[in-house]
Structure formats: C-alpha cells, structure tokens
Kinemage of the C-alpha trace (Angstrom):
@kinemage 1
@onewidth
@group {chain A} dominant
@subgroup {mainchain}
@vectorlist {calphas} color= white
{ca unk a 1} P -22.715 13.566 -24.851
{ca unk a 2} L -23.448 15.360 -21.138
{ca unk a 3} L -21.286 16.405 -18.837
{ca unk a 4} L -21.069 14.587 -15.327
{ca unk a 5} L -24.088 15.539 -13.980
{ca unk a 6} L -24.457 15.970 -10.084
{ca unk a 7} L -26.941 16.708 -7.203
{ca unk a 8} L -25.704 17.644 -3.894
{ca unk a 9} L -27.187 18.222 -0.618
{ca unk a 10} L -25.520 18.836 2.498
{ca unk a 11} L -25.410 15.249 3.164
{ca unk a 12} L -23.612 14.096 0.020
{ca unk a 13} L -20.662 17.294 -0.522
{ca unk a 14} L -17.973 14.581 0.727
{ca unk a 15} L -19.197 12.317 -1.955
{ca unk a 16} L -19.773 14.634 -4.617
{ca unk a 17} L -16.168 15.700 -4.125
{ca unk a 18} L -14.883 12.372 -4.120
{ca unk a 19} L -16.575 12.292 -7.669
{ca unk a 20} L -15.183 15.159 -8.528
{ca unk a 21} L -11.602 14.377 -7.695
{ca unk a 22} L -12.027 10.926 -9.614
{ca unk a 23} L -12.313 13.238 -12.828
{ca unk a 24} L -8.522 14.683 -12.102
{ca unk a 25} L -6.799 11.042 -13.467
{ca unk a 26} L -4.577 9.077 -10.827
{ca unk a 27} L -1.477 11.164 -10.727
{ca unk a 28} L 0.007 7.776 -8.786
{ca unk a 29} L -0.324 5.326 -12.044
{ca unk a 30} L 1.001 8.561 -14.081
{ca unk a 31} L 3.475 8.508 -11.918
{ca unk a 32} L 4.721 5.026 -12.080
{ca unk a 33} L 4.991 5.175 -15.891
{ca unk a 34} L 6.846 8.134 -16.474
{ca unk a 35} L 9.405 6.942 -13.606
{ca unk a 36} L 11.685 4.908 -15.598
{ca unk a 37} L 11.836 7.801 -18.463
{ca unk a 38} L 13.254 9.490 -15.387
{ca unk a 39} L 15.476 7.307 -14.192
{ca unk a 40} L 16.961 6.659 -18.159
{ca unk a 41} L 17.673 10.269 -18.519
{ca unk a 42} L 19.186 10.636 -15.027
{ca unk a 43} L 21.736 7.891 -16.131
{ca unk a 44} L 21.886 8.344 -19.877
{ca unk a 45} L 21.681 12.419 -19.957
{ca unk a 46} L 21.458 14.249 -23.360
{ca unk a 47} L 21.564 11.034 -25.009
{ca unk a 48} L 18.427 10.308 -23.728
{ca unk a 49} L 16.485 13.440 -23.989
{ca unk a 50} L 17.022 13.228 -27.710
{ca unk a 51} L 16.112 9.711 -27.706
{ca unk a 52} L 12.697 10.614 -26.199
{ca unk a 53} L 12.348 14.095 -28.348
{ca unk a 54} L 12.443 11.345 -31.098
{ca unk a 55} L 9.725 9.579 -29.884
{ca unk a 56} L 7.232 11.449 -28.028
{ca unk a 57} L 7.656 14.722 -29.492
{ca unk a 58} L 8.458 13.709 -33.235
{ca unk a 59} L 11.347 15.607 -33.536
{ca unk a 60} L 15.662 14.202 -34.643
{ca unk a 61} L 17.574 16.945 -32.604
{ca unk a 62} L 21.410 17.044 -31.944
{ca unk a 63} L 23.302 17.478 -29.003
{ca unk a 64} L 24.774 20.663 -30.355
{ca unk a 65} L 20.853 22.096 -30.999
{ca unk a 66} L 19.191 21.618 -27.881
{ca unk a 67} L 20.219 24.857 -26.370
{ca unk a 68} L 19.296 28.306 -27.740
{ca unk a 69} L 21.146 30.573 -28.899
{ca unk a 70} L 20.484 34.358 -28.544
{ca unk a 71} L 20.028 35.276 -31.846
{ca unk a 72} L 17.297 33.018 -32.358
{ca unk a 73} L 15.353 34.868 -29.903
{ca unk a 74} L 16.704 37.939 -31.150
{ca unk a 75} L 15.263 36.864 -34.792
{ca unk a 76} L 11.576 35.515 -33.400
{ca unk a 77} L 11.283 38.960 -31.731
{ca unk a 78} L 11.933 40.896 -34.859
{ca unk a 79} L 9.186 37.912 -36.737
{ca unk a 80} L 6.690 38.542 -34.111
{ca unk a 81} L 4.425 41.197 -34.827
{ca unk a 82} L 4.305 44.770 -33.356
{ca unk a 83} L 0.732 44.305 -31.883
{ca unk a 84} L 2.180 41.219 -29.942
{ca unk a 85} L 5.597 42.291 -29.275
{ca unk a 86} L 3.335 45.476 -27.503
{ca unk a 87} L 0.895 43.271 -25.434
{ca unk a 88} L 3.828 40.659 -24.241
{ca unk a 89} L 5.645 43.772 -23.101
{ca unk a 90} L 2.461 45.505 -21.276
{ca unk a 91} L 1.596 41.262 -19.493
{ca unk a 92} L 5.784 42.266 -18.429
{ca unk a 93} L 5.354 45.306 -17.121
{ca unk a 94} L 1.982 44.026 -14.963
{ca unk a 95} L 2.868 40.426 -14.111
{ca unk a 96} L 6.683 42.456 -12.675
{ca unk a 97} L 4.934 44.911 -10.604
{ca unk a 98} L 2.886 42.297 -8.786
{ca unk a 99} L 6.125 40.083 -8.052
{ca unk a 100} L 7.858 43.855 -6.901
{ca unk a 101} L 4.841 44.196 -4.594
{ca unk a 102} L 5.427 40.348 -3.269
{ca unk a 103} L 9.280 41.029 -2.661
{ca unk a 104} L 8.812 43.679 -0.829
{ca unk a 105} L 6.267 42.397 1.775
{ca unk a 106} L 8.950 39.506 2.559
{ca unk a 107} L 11.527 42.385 4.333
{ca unk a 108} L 11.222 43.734 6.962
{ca unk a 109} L 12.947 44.464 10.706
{ca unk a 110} L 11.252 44.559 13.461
{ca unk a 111} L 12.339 44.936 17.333
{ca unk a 112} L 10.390 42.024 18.963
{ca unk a 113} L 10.658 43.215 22.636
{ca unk a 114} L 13.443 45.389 24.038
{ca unk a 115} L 16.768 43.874 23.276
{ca unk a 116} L 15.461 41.622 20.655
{ca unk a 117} L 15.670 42.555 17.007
{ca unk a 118} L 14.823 40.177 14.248
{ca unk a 119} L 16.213 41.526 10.548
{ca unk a 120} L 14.128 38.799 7.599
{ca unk a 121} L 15.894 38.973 4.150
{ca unk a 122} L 14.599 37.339 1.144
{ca unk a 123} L 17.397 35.808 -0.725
{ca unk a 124} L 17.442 34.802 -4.384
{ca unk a 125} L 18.116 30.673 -5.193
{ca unk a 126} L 20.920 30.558 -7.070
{ca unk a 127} L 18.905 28.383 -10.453
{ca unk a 128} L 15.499 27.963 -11.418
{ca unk a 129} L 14.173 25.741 -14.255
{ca unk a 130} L 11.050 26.823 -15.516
{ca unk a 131} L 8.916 24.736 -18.207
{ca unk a 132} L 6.891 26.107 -20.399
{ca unk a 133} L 4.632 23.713 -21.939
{ca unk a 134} L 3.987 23.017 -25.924
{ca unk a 135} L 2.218 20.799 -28.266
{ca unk a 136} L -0.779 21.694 -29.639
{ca unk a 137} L -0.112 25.198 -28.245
{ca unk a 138} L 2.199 27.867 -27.792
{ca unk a 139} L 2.387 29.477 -24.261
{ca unk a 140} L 3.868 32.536 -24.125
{ca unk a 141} L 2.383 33.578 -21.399
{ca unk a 142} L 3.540 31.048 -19.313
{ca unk a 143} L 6.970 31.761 -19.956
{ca unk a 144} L 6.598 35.329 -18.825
{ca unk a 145} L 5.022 33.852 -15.657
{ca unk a 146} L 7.426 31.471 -14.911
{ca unk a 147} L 10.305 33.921 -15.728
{ca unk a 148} L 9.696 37.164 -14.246
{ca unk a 149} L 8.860 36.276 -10.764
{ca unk a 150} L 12.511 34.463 -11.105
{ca unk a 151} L 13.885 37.694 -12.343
{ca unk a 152} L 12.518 40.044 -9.528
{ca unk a 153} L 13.521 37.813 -6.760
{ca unk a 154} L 17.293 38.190 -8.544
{ca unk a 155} L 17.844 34.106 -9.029
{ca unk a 156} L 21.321 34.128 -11.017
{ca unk a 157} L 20.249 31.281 -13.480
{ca unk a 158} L 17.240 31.550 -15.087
{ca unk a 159} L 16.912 27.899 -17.083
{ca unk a 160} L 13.783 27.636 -19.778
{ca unk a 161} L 12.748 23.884 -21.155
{ca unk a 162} L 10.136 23.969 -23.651
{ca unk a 163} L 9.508 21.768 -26.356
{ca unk a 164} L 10.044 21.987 -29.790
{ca unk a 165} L 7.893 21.272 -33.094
{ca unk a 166} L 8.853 18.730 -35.736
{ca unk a 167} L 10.856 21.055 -37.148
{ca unk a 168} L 12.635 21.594 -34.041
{ca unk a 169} L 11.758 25.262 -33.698
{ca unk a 170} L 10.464 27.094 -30.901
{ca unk a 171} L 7.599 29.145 -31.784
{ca unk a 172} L 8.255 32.788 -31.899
{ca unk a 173} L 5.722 34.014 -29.480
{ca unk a 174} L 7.309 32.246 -26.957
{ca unk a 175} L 11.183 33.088 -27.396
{ca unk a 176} L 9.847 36.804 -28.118
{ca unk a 177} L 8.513 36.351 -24.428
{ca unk a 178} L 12.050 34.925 -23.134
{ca unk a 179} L 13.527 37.827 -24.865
{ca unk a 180} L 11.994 40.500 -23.193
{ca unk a 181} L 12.159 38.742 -19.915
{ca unk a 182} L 15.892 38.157 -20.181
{ca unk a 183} L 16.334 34.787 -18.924
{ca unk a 184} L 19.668 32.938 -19.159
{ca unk a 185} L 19.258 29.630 -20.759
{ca unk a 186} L 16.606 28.180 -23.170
{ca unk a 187} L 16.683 24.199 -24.608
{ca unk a 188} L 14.090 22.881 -27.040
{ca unk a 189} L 13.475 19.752 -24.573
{ca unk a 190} L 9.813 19.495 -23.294
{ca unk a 191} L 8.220 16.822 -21.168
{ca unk a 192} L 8.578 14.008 -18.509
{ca unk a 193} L 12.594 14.201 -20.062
{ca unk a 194} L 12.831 17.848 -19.984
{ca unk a 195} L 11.952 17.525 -16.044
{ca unk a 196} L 14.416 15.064 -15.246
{ca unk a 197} L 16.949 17.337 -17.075
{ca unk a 198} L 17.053 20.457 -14.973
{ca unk a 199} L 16.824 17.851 -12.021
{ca unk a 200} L 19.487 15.993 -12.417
{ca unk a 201} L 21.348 17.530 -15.339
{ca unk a 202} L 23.019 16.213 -18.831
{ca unk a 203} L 26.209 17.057 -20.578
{ca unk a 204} L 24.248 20.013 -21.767
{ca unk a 205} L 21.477 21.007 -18.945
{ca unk a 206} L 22.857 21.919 -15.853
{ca unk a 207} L 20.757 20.841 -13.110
{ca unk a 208} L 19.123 23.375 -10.908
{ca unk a 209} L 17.853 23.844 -7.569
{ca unk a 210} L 14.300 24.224 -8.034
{ca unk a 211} L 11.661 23.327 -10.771
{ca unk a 212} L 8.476 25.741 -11.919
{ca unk a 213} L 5.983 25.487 -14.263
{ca unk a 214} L 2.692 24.042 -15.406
{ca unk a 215} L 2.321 21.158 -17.959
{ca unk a 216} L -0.036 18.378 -18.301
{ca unk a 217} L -0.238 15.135 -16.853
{ca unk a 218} L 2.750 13.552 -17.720
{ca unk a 219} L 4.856 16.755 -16.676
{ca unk a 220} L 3.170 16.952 -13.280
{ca unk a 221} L 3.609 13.241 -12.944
{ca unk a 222} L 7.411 13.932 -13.760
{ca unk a 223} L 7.824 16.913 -11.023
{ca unk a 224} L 6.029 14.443 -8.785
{ca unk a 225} L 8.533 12.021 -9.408
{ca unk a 226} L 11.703 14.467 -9.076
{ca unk a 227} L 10.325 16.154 -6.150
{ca unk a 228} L 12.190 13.504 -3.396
{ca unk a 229} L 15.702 14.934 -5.347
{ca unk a 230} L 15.012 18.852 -5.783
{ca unk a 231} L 12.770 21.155 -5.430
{ca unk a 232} L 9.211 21.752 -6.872
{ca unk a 233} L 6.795 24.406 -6.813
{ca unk a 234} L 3.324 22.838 -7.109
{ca unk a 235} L 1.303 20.283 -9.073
{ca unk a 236} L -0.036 22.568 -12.167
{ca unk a 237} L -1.202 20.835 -14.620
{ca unk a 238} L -3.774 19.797 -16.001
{ca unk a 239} L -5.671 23.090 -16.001
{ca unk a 240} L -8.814 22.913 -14.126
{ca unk a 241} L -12.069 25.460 -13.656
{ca unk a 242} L -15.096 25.802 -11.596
{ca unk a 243} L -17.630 28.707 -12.626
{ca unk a 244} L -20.087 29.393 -9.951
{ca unk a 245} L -23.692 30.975 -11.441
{ca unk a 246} L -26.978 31.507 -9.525
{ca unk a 247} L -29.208 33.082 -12.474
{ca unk a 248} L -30.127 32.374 -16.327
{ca unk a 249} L -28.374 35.228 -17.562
{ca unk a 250} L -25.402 34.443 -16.237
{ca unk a 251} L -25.440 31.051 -17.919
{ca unk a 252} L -23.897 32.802 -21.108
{ca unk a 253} L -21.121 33.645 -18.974
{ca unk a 254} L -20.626 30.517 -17.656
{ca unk a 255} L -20.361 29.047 -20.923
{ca unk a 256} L -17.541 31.300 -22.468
{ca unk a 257} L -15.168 30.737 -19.295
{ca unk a 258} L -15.958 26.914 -19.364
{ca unk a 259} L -14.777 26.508 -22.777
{ca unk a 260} L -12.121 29.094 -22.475
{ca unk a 261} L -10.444 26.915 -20.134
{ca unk a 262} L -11.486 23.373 -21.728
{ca unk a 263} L -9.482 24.408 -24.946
{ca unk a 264} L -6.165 23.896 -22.912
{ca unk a 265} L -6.160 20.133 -23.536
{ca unk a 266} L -8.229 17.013 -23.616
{ca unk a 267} L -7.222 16.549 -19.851
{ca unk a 268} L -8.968 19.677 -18.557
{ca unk a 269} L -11.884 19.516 -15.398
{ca unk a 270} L -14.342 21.862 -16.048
{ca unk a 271} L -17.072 22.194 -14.278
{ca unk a 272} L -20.530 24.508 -13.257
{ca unk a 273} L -21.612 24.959 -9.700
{ca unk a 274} L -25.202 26.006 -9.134
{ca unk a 275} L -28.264 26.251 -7.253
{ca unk a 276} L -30.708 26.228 -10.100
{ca unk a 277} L -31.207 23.582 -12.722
{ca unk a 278} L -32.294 25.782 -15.316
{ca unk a 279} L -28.866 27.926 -14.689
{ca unk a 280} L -27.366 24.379 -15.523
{ca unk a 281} L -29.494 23.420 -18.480
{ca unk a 282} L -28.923 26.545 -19.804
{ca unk a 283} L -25.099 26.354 -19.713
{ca unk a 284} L -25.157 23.174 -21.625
{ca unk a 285} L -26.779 24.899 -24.205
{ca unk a 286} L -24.515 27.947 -24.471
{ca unk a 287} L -21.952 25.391 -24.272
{ca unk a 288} L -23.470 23.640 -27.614
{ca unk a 289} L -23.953 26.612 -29.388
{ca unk a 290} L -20.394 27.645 -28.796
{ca unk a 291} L -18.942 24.327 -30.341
{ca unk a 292} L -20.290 24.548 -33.400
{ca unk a 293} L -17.717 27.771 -34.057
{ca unk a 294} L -14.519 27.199 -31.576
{ca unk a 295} L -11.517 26.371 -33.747
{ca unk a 296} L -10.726 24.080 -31.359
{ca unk a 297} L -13.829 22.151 -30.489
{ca unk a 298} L -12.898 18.818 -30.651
{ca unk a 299} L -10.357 19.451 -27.685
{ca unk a 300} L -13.328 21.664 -25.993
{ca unk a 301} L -15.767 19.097 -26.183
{ca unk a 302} L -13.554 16.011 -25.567
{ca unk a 303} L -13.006 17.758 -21.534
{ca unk a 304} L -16.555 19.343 -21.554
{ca unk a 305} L -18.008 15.372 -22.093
{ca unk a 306} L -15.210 13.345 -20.468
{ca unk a 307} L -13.774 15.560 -17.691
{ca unk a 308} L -16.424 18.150 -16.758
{ca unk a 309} L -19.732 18.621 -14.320
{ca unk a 310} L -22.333 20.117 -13.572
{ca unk a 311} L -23.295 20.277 -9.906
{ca unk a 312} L -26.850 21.900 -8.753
{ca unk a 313} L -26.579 22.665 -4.844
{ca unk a 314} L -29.451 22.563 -2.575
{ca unk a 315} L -27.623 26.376 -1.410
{ca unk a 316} L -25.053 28.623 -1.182
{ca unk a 317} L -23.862 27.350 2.073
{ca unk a 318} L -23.662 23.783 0.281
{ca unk a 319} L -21.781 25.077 -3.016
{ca unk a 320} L -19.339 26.547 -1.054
{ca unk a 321} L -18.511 23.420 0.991
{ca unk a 322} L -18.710 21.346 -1.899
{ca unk a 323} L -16.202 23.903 -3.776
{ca unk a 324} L -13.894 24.227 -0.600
{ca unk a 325} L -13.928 20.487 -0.961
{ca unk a 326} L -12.850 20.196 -4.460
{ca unk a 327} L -9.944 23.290 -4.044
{ca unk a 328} L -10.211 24.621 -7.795
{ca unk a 329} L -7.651 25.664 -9.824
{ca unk a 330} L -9.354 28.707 -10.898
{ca unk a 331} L -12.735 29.312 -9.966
{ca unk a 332} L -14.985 31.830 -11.409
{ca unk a 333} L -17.893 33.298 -10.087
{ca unk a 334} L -19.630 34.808 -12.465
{ca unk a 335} L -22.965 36.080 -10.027
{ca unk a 336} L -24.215 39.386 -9.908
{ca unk a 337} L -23.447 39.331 -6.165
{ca unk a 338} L -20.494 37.091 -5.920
{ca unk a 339} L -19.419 38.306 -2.376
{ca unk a 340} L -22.252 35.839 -0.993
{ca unk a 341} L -20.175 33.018 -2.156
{ca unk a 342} L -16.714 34.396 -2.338
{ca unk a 343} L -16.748 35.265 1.479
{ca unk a 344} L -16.887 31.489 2.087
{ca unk a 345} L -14.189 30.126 -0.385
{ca unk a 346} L -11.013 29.342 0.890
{ca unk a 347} L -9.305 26.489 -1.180
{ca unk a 348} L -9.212 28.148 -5.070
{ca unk a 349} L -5.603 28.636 -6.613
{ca unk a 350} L -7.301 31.740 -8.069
{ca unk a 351} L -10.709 33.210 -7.497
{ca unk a 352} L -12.131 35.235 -10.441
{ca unk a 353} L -14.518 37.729 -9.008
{ca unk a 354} L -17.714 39.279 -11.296
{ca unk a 355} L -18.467 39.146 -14.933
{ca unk a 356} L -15.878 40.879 -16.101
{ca unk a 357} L -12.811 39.226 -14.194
{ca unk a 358} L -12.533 36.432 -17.121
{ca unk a 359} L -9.882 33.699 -16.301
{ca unk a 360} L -9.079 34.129 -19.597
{ca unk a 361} L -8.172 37.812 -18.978
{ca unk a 362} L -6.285 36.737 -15.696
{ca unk a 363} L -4.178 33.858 -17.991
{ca unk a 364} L -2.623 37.124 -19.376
{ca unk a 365} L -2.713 40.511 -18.644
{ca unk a 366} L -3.693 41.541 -15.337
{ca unk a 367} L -0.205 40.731 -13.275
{ca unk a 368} L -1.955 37.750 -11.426
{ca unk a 369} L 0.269 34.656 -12.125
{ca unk a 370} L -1.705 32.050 -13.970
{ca unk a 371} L 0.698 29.106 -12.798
{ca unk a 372} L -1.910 27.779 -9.908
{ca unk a 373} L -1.967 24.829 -7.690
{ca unk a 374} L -4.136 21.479 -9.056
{ca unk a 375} L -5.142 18.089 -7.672
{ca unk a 376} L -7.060 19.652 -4.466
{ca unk a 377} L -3.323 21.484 -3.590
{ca unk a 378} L -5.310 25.207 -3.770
{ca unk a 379} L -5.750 23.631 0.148
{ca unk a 380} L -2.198 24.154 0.606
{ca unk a 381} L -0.883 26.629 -1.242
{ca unk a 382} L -1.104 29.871 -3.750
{ca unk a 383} L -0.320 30.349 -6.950
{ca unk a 384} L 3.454 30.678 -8.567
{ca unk a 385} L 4.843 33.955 -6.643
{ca unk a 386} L 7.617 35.416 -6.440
{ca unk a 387} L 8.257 33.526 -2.968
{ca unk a 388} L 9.062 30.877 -4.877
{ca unk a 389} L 12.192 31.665 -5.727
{ca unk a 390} L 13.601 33.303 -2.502
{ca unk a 391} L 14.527 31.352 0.829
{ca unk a 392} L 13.627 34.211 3.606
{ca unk a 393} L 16.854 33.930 6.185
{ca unk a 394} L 16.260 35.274 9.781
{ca unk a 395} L 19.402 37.337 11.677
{ca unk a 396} L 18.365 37.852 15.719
{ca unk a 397} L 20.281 40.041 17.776
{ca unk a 398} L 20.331 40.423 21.524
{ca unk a 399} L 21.234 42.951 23.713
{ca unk a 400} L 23.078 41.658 27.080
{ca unk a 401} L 20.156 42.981 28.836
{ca unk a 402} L 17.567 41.182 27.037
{ca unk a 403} L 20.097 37.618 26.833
{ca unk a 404} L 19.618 38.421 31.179
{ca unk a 405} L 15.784 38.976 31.280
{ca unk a 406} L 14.806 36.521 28.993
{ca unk a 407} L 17.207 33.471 30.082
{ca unk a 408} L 15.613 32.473 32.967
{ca unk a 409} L 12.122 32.103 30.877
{ca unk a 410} L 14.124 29.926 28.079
{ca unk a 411} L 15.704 27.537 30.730
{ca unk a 412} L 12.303 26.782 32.408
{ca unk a 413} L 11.163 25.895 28.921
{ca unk a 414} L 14.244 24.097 28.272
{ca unk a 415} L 14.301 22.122 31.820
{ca unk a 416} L 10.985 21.096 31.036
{ca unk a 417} L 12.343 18.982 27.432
{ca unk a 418} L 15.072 17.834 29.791
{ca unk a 419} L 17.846 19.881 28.061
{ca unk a 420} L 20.064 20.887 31.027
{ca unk a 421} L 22.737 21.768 28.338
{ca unk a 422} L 20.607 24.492 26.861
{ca unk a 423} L 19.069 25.420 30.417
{ca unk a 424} L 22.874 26.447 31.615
{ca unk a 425} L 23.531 27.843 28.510
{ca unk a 426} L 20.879 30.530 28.397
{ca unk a 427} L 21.649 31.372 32.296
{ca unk a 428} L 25.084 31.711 32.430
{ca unk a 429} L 24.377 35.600 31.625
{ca unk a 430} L 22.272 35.742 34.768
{ca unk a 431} L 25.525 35.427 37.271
C-alpha cells in the first residue's frame, strides 16, 4: 500500500492541510473515552490504577509495588552496560547545559526609566510529574528529557510514571536514566491512569502541580482531559515528522528519517514535502527497500501506509505555507540549501536543519529536548524547556520621584476606564 498521496497548489494549501490534520486521529472522541478511566481513578485512587495495570497493561501489581525503590535503580544501573551507562551520561551532560542556558536568559534586572526598576526571578514549582512512555519500547531518553529540565529549574519533587512490563519491571535503561538524573519518585503506573494519578493523587501518588511528558494517543487524550484541574505542558504524542527534499539524492535521506520516526508507533504522521515527483517516487522506494530489513517494520509500515503523505508543491513558497499550515512536530529538511525553506517556517516544534541534523540524532544527544508540541500546537508553543517548570515573578520598585512624574500619565489612563479610585490613588504623590 501508498502513502496519502497529495498535490498542492497555492489554491488548495488550506485543503491539503485540512487533509493532513485528518491523519492526526480526533483527540475529542479519544478524549471522551478515556474520561471515565479518569474520573474512576480520581475517586477510587490506587485501587484503580492497579485495576487498569491489570487490564490494559497486562500486569497484577500491589499497592506496596507501585513505587520504586532506590535500589532498584541502583541495581539496573550496575545491569546496564558501560557503553550505555557512558552515552546516557554524555545526552545528561548536553540536554543540562541547554536547560542552564534557558534559566539563565529568564533573570534579569533592568531599570525601565529613571525611578523604575523591574527585578524578574524564575522560581522553581514546587512538583512535577513527568511520564515517560512504555510498551513496545523503552524510552530512556525521554526520561532524561522530562527530568533534567525539572532538575535545573530546582522543582523540589521530581515525580516519574512509567509503565511497567508483565513482569512488572521497569526496564533498566530507563531507571539507569532516572538514576543519573536524580529524580525523587518513580511508580511503575503508565497510561490514561498514570495521568490521572499525579493529577489528582492516590493513597500512594501524591498529586502534583504540573504534568510533562509525551505518550501516545490515549496519554495525550488523558492530559487533555486533566488539563481543566492542573497543569499541562503540551499535547506530545503521537510523534509526528515532515521531511522536506527538493532533489533525487536527497530522497535516500528522506527515507531513513521517515522511518526513523514511523518506528515510534502505529499512530505516527509521517510525511514528505516536495516540489518534484520523482523526489517523491523515489522516497517510496527507499522507503520499500528499507522495510524489507527494519526490525520493526510492521510498526514502520503500518504509519508509512495508514498515517503518512506525500505532498508535491507547485514551489517553495507553497511548501512552506502548506508546512506552516500543518505546524510539524519535527520537521526535517534534508536540502542541500535548506535556508530557502527554513527562512519561511515558523510553526515546527523542532526544525532539523541539513543532512546531517537527523531527528534521530536530535531524539538523543545533542541537548535539544525531543518532548515537542503535536496536533498543529508547534503554532503556539516550543518544545519541553526548562520554562516549564519555573513561574517568572516580577518585583517593581519606585522611587518617590518617579511615583510623582509618572502619576499624572497613569491617572489619565485610568480616568479614561472610569477608575477614579485608581486615578486618586496614583496622584496623591503629586500634592
């Protein structure tokens, strides 16, 4: 089977789009069905959560199991292997700096005009939950991306949910990961339940203050749902990826990064933006030839066929609209001269730039967070940061002179909302 094949002029981005966004799923339906899962573990707490580990995740847990303990992290660090236990602690030391760099750009003091001094302090939350997803994989690079930011910003309670195998272990790449990062809590709960956990809290789970992480669709749908009751980051999940080519040999390219992505689950949008149909025919036959030895083509060709596209744009001005339009997850351009298009992209949670700036490579290593916005949010926001875990507080000071130039300018503006109160209030210093 082909890919979602797709012609667009400028006449027809809107529609194109609209196509596009149909591939995504209806997060509103998702919504509705995870809702009372919810609700039950919001009123029936850890009772619940092991109720559903039971029968979405396969797994009997106790109450006395779901958190865990230190030493099992201590012991999957020691399992792990050297070579990993080396390249987890190098994606650390990048992913860090980057949130270091963030913090510090959020201080600052600055005299506005004479007399007038505004001080802005980032301040830490006081608990994060941060899911890290499971299942047919083990992420532990999402839980150093969902950790450290937390970590740099100084939030006191660092809370982990991920899920748990039928044996009810953890897999040790991942608690290696929590290990090094230091986080405070762990509990082997993962989906829709896990969500409504750190929300509203069990006999076990404490809830928290604010929620962070990818997962797939019945995660997001869960965030979506606890969002009205605490905090959120972003829709992430499930992952999605445009790649961008304009010539044949880039088509190879194109190909890799396509099913790099696709592999994350059968829910993936992938798709190839072009202005040449051979570019495009081409990719679908890189994209053949690399099924047929991908250990996990089934999953890979299950998003390729039922999620992904291929559109050919009558020009660069037109993918770049149509692009904008769709606000990527990740997008990749993979042209020998990607500045032509980059320079016009402005809705991409990440945007990959050149051959060699793989999203794969960018999932891991290179201190970029890979927890980016989905669902057309890359309009609104940025990827996970280490804003995200900081509320920046404002302290203003004014001088008695200042208070005595600038009242008379605040009461005009306050006389014209019709609030004497605050017009008297700013010119009693002018007597």
């Amino acid at each position: 089977m082909s890919p979602h094949y797709l012609e667009v002029d400028s006449s027809s981005v809107a529609e194109a789009v609209a196509k596009i966004h149909g591939l995504r799923g209806d997060l509103r339906s998702l919504a509705e069905y995870v809702r009372p899962v919810v609700e039950d573990v919001r009123l029936r707490g850890d009772e619940a959560i092991l109720e559903y580990a039971r029968r979405f995740d396969g797994v009997s847990l106790e109450k006395s199991t779901l958190r865990v303990q230190n030493s099992e992290m201590d012991a999957a660090f020691r399992r792990v292997g050297g070579q990993l236990r080396r390249a987890l602690e190098k994606a650390e030391e990048n992913i860090r700096a980057l949130a270091r760099l963030q913090l510090s750009r959020l201080r600052f003091s600055r005299r506005i005009v004479s007399g007038v001094e505004i001080v802005q302090r980032p301040l830490p939350l006081a608990s994060v939950g941060c899911y890290v997803p499971g299942g047919s994989a083990a992420y532990p690079s999402t839980a150093l991306m969902t950790s450290i930011p937390a970590k740099v910003a100084g939030v006191e309670r660092v809370v982990v949910c991920t899920p748990a195998g039928r044996d009810g272990r953890i897999p040790d790449p991942v608690l290696a990961a929590l290990k090094i990062v230091g986080v405070d809590e762990v509990y082997r709960v993962g989906g829709p339940h896990a969500i409504a956990a750190m929300a509203y809290g069990t006999e076990t789970i404490q809830a928290v203050d604010k929620i962070v992480g990818p997962g797939g669709p019945y995660v997001t749908a869960a965030k979506y749902v606890v969002s009205a009751d605490v905090a959120v980051d972003m829709l992430a999940g499930a992952t999605e990826l445009v790649v961008y080519a304009e010539k044949v040999d880039e088509a190879e390219d194109a190909a890799y990064e396509v099913c790099a992505q696709a592999e994350h689950s059968r829910d993936t949008v992938v798709g190839v933006v072009t202005t040449s149909r051979e570019v495009a025919d081409e990719v679908s036959r890189y994209i053949g030839l690399l099924l047929s030895r991908v250990e996990r083509s089934s999953i890979v060709s299950e998003s390729w066929t039922k999620n992904g596209f291929i559109a050919i744009c009558d020009s660069v001005s037109t993918a770049a609209r149509l692009i904008n339009g769709v606000a990527p997850e990740h997008l990749a351009i993979v042209s020998s001269n990607p500045k032509r298009l980059a320079s016009k992209i402005v809705n991409a949670g990440l945007i990959s730039i050149g051959r060699y700036t793989s999203p794969a490579l960018c999932d891991y290593i290179v201190g970029a967070n890979h927890v980016l916005p989905t669902h057309g949010l890359a309009r609104v926001r940025a990827g996970l940061g280490v804003y995200d875990f900081v509320k920046t507080v404002s302290t203003v000071r004014v001088s008695k002179g200042a208070a005595r130039r600038l009242g008379g300018v605040a009461a005009a503006i306050a006389r014209a909302e019709g609030l004497e109160c605050h017009a008297v209030a700013v010119e009693r210093w002018r007597r």
